[in-house]
C-alpha positions as CSV (number, residue, x, y, z in Angstrom):
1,X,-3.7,44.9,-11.6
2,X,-1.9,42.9,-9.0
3,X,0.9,40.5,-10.3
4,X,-0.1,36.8,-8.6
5,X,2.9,34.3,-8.7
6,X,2.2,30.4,-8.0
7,X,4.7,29.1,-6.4
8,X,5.3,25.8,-7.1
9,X,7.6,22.7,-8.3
10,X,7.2,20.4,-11.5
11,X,5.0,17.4,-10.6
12,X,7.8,15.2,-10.7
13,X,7.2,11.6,-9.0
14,X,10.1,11.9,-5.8
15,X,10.5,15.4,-6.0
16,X,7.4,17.4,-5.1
17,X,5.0,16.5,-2.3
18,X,7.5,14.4,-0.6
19,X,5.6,14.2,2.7
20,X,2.4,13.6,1.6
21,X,4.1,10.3,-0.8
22,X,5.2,9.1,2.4
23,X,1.7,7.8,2.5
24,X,0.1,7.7,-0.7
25,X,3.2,7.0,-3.4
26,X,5.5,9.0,-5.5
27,X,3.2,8.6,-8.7
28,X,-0.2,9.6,-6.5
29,X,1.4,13.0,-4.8
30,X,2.4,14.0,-8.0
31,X,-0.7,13.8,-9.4
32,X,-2.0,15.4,-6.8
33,X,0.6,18.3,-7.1
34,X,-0.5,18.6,-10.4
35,X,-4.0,19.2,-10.2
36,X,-3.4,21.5,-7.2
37,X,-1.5,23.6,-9.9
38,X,-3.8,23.6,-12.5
39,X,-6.7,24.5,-10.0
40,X,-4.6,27.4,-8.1
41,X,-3.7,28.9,-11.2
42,X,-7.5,29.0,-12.7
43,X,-8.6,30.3,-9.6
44,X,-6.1,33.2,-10.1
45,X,-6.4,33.5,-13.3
46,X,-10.1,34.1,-13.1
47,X,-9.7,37.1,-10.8
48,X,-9.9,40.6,-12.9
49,X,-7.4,42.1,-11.2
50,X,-4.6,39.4,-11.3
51,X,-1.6,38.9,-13.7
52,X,-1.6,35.2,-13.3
53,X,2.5,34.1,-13.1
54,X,4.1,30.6,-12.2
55,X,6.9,30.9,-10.3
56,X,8.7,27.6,-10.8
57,X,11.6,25.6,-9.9
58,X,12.2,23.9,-13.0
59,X,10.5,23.2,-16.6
60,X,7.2,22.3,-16.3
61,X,5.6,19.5,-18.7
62,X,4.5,20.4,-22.1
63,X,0.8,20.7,-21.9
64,X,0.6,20.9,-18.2
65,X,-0.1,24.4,-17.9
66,X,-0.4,26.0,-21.6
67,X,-0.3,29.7,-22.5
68,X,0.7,29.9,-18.6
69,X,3.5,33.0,-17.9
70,X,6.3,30.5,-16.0
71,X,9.4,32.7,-14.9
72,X,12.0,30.6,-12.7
73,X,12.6,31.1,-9.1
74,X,16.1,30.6,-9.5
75,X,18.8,29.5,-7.4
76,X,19.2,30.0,-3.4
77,X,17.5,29.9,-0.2
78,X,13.5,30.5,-0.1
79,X,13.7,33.5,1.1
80,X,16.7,34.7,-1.9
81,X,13.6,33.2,-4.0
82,X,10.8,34.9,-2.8
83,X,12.6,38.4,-3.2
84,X,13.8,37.2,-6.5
85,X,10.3,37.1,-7.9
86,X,8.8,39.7,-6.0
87,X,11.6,42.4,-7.3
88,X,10.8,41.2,-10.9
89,X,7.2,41.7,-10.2
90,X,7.0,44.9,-8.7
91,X,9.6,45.9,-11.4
92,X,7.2,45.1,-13.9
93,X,3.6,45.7,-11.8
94,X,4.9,48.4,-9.4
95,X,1.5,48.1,-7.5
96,X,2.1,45.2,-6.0
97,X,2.9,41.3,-6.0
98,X,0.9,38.4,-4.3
99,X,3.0,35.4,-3.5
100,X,0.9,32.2,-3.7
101,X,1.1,28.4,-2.6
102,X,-0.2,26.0,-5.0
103,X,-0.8,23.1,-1.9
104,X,-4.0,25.0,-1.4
105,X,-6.5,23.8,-4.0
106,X,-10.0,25.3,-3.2
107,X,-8.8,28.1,-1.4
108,X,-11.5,31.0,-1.1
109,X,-11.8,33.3,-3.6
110,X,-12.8,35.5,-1.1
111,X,-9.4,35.8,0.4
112,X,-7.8,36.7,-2.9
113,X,-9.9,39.4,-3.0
114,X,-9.7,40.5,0.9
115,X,-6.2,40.0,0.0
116,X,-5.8,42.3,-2.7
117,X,-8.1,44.8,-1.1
118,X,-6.3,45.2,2.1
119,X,-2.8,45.1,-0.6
120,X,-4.5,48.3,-2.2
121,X,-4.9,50.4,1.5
122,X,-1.5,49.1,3.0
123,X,2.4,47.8,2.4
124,X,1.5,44.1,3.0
125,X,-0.7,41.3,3.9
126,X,-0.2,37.8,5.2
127,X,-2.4,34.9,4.5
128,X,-1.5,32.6,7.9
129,X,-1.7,28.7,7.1
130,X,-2.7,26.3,9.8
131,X,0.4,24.8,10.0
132,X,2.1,28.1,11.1
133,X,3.7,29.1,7.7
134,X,1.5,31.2,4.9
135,X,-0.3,30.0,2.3
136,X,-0.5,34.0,0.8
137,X,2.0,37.0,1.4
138,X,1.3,40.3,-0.2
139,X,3.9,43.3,-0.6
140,X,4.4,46.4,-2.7
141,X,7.4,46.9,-2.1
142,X,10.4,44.1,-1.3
143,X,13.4,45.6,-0.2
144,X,16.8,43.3,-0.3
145,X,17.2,41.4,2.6
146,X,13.4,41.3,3.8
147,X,12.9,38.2,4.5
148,X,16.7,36.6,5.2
149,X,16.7,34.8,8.9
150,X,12.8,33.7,8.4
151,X,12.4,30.2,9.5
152,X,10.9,27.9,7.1
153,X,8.5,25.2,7.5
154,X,8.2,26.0,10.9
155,X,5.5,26.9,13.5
156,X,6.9,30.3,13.8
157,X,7.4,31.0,10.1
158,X,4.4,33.5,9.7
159,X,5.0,34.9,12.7
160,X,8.5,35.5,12.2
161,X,7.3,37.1,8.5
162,X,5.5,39.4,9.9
163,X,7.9,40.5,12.5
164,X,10.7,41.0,9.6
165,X,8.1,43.2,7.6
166,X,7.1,45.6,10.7
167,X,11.0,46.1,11.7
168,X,11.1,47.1,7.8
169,X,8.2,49.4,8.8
170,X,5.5,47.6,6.8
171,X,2.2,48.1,7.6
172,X,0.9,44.6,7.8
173,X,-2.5,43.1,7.4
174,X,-3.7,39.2,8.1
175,X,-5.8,37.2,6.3
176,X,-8.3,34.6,8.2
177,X,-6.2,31.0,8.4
178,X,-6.6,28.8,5.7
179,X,-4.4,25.1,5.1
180,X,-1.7,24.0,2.7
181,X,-1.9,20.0,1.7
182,X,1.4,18.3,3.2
183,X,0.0,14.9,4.6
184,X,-3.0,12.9,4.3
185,X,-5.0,14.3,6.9
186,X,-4.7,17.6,4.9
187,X,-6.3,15.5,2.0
188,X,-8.8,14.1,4.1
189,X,-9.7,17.1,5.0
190,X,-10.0,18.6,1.3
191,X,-11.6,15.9,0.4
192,X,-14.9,17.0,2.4
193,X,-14.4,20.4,1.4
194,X,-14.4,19.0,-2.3
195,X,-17.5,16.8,-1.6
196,X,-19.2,20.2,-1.0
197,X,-18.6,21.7,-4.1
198,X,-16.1,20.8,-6.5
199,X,-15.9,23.4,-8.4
200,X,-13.5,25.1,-5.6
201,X,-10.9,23.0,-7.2
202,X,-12.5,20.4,-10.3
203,X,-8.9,19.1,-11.4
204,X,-8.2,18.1,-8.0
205,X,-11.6,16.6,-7.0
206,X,-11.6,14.6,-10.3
207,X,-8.6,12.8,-9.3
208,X,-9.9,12.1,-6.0
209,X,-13.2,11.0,-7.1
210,X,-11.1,8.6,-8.9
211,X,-9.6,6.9,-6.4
């Protein structure tokens, strides 16, 4: 078993999805936030080798996510974060930890497995996002410190990942590129995806069938 933490913030009109509101409204994107939850975390939980967590930055709502494991990312930088959960999840799954994005609704399954089968044979893996950041990063083992300098929501943010886990002599594997959900274009986009087959992500393709 591989420990799988969502990361992810409480659907809470004017706080999550902020750039993607810019366009479609407070009340919409966190809607949309939500469904992207709920369909991330069945798509993990539905894997038989994951420990389906949410790592969260605050309460989520009562019925929301039931019987879902939430621990709380805490306080600090993204990177103080990241470590945070990834030391409690090796501490508690020593053979490793998947970090995951919830702004990827119909994500492959495929690559959750690739990803835990390259995780199996090496120290980490990287999942790179379109956008230049990572929707997925692997480790089993997070020493302090790993990931402090990385610069987020960047161009260079999975290439500068993956630099900090080689100079801490990580073998390092990548993923093929998938996209995270941060403006509308990113939603037009998932919307055709969607049209294909819903059942990549049914919560989230509901609410755009809706609209």
């Amino acid at each position: 078993m591989i420990t799988v933490c969502v990361f992810a913030r409480p659907p809470v009109p004017g706080q999550v999805k902020t750039r993607l509101a810019q366009t479609i409204g407070d009340h919409r994107a966190a809607a949309l936030a939500a469904a992207f939850l709920v369909d991330t975390l069945a798509l993990v939980a539905s894997l038989p080798w994951a420990r389906p967590v949410i790592a969260s930055t605050g309460p989520m709502p009562d019925g929301l996510v039931p019987g879902a494991t939430v621990w709380p990312q805490g306080d600090g930088t993204l990177d103080e974060r990241l470590e945070r959960i990834f030391r409690r999840a090796l501490a508690e799954v020593p053979t490793g930890a998947i970090a995951l994005g919830a702004d990827s609704p119909g994500l492959p399954r495929a690559l959750l497995d690739d990803a835990h089968a390259r995780l199996r044979a090496g120290d980490a893996v990287l999942g790179p996002a379109d956008d230049g950041g990572f929707y997925l990063l692997g480790l089993r083992r997070c020493p302090s410190g790993l990931l402090a300098g990385v610069p987020w929501s960047s161009a260079e943010t999975c290439a500068a990942t993956e630099r900090r886990l080689v100079q801490h002599t990580m073998t390092v594997a990548r993923l093929l590129p998938w996209f995270d959900v941060d403006h509308v274009e990113d939603l037009t986009r998932l919307r055709g995806i969607l049209a294909a087959d819903r059942s990549r992500a049914p919560a989230t393709a509901a609410l755009l069938e809706a609209t």
